[in-house]
C-alpha positions in Angstrom: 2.5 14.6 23.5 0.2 16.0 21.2 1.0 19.5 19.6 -2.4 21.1 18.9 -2.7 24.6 17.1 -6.1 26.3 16.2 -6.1 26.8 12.1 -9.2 27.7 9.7 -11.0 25.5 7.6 -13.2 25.6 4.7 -16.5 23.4 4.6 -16.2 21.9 1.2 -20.5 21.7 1.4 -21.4 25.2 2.2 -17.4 26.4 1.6 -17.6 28.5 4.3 -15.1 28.8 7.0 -14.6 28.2 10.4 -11.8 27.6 13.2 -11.2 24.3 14.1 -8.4 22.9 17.0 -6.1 20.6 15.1 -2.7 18.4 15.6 0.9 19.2 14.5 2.7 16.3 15.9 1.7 12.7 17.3 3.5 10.8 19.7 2.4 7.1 19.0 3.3 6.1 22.5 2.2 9.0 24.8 -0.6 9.8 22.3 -2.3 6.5 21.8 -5.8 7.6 21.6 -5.2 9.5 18.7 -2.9 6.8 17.3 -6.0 4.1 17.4 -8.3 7.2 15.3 -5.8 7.4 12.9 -5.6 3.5 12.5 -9.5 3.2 12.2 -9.4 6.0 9.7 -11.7 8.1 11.6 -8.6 10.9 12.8 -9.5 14.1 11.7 -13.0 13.7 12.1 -14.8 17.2 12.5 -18.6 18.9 11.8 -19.2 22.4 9.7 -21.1 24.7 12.3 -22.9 26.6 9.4 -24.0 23.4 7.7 -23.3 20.7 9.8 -21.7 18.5 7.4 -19.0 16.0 8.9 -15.7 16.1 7.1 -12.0 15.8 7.5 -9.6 18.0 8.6 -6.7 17.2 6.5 -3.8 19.3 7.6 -0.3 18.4 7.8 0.6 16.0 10.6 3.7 14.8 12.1 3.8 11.2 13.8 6.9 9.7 15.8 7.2 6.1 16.5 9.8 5.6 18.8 9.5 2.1 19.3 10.0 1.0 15.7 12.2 4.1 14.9 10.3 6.0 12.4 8.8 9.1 12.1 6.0 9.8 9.3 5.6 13.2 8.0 2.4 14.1 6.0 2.0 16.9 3.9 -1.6 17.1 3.4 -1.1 18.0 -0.2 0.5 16.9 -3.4 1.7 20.6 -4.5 5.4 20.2 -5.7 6.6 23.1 -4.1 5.2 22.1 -0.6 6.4 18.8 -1.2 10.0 19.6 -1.8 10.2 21.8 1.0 9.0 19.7 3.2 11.7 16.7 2.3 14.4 19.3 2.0 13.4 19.6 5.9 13.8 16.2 6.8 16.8 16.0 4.6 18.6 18.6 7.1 16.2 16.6 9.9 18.5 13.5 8.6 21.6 14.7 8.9 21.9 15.6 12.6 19.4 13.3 14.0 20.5 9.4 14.8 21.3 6.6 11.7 18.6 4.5 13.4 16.0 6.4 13.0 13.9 6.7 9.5 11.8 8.8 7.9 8.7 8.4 5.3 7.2 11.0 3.8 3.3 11.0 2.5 1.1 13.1 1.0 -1.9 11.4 1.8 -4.0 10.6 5.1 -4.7 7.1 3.8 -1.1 6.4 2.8 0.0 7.8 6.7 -2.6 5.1 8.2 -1.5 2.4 5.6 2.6 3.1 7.0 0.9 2.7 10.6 -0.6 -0.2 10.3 2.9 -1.8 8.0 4.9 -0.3 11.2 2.5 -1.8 13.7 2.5 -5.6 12.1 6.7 -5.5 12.2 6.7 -5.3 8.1 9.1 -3.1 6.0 7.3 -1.1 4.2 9.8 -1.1 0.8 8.8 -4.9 0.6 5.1 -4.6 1.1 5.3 -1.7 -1.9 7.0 -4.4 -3.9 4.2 -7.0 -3.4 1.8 -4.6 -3.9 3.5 -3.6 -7.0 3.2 -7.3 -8.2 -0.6 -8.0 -7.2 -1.5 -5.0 -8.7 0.6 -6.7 -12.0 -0.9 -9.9 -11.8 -4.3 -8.6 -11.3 -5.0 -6.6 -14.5 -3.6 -9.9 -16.1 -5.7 -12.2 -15.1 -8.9 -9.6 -14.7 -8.0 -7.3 -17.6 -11.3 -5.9 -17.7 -11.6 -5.2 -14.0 -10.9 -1.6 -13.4 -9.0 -0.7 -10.2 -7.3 2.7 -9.1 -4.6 1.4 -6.4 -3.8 -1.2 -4.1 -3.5 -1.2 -0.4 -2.2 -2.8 2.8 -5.1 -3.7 5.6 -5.3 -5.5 8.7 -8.8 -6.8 9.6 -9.6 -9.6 12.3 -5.5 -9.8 12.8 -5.0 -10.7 9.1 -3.3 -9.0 6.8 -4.5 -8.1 3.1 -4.3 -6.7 -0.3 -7.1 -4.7 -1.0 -7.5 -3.1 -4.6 -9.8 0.3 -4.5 -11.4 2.2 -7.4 -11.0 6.3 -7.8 -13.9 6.6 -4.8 -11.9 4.4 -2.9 -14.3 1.6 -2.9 -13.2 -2.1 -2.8 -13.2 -3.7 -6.1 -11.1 -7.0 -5.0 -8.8 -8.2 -1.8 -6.3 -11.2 -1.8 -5.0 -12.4 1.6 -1.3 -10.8 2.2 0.7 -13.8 3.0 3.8 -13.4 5.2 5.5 -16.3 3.9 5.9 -14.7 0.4 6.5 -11.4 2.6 9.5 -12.9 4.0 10.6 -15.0 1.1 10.7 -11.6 -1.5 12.3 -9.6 2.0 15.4 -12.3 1.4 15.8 -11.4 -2.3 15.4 -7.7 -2.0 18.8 -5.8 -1.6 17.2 -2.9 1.4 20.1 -0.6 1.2 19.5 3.3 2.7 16.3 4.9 3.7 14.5 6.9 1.2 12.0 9.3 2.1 9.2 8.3 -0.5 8.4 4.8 -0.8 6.1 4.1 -2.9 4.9 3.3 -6.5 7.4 4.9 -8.1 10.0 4.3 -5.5 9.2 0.1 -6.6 9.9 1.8 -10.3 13.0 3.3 -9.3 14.2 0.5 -7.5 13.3 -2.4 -10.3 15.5 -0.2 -12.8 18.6 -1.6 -10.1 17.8 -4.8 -9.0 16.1 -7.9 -10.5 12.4 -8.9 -10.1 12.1 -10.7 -6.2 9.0 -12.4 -7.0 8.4 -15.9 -8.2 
């Protein structure tokens, strides 16, 4: 069940501030309403009462999946020293909780829905990183002047894809995310532990060890 807390936000419009009634944790099975908002990407979605402009609250967030034995943790922020702390947490969370269950951390609301949806369409997420990773690679070489910030994982209509975004988050580009090449580079990968960050620079880290899955 949800934990909801009362907190104060700041309109970034009119910058001033008001009280708003936010979540602390999200159960994705006894909370499922608020699961669907954060997989349509409205969650969060609140109005200024000075100004009236509709904005986000973006405050940290805890979300257990019980039925695929992970539980997210977003930190709402990219500041190291809230960062840290917050893994040294669910290091010691780790370490007396059960082997099966894993833990992500993210730092931002689109990479918390992204994990979702991954969780939701029975993929591993350190495999889908990798094959983002590549498309990303094989994109600037075949479109070198195309100018792209990131790439993501969507689901739209049942079908998974790749979509690449610009710094405002618009689309710039989308391949189709194919699960035979999912499955085929999930054979070669060598998915040992479970690390807390997985993302670009975890598919850095992890290329350093192991040799390149993809044809």
């Amino acid at each position: 069940m949800s934990n909801a807390y009362s907190t104060t936000l700041t309109c970034p419009h009119c910058h001033q501030a008001f009280d708003a009634t936010v979540d602390r944790t999200i159960d994705a099975e006894t909370d499922s309403d608020l699961l669907r908002l954060i997989l349509e990407g409205t969650y969060g979605q609140t109005t200024c009462p000075h100004c009236l402009t509709k904005l986000y609250a973006d405050t940290p967030l805890t979300v257990t999946d019980r039925e695929h034995g992970t539980t997210l943790e977003f930190t709402a922020t990219t500041d190291p020293i809230v960062v840290q702390r917050t893994a040294e947490h669910l290091m010691a969370t780790i370490a007396e909780r059960s082997a099966n269950q894993q833990y992500r951390l993210v730092m931002h609301f689109d990479d918390l829905r992204e994990k979702l949806i991954m969780l939701k369409s029975g993929l591993d997420d350190r495999v889908v990183e990798v094959m983002k990773f590549a498309a990303a690679k094989k994109r600037r070489e075949i479109k070198p002047n195309e100018t792209f910030d990131r790439v993501m994982f969507y689901r739209r209509s049942g079908e998974g894809f790749l979509v690449f975004l610009d710094n405002l988050s618009r689309t710039v580009a989308e391949v189709p995310f194919k699960r035979t090449t999912y499955q085929a580079v999930k054979a070669r990968m060598t998915l040992t532990g479970s690390p807390l960050l997985v993302n670009g620079a975890w598919v850095m880290q992890y290329l350093e060890k192991h040799p390149w899955p993809m044809d």
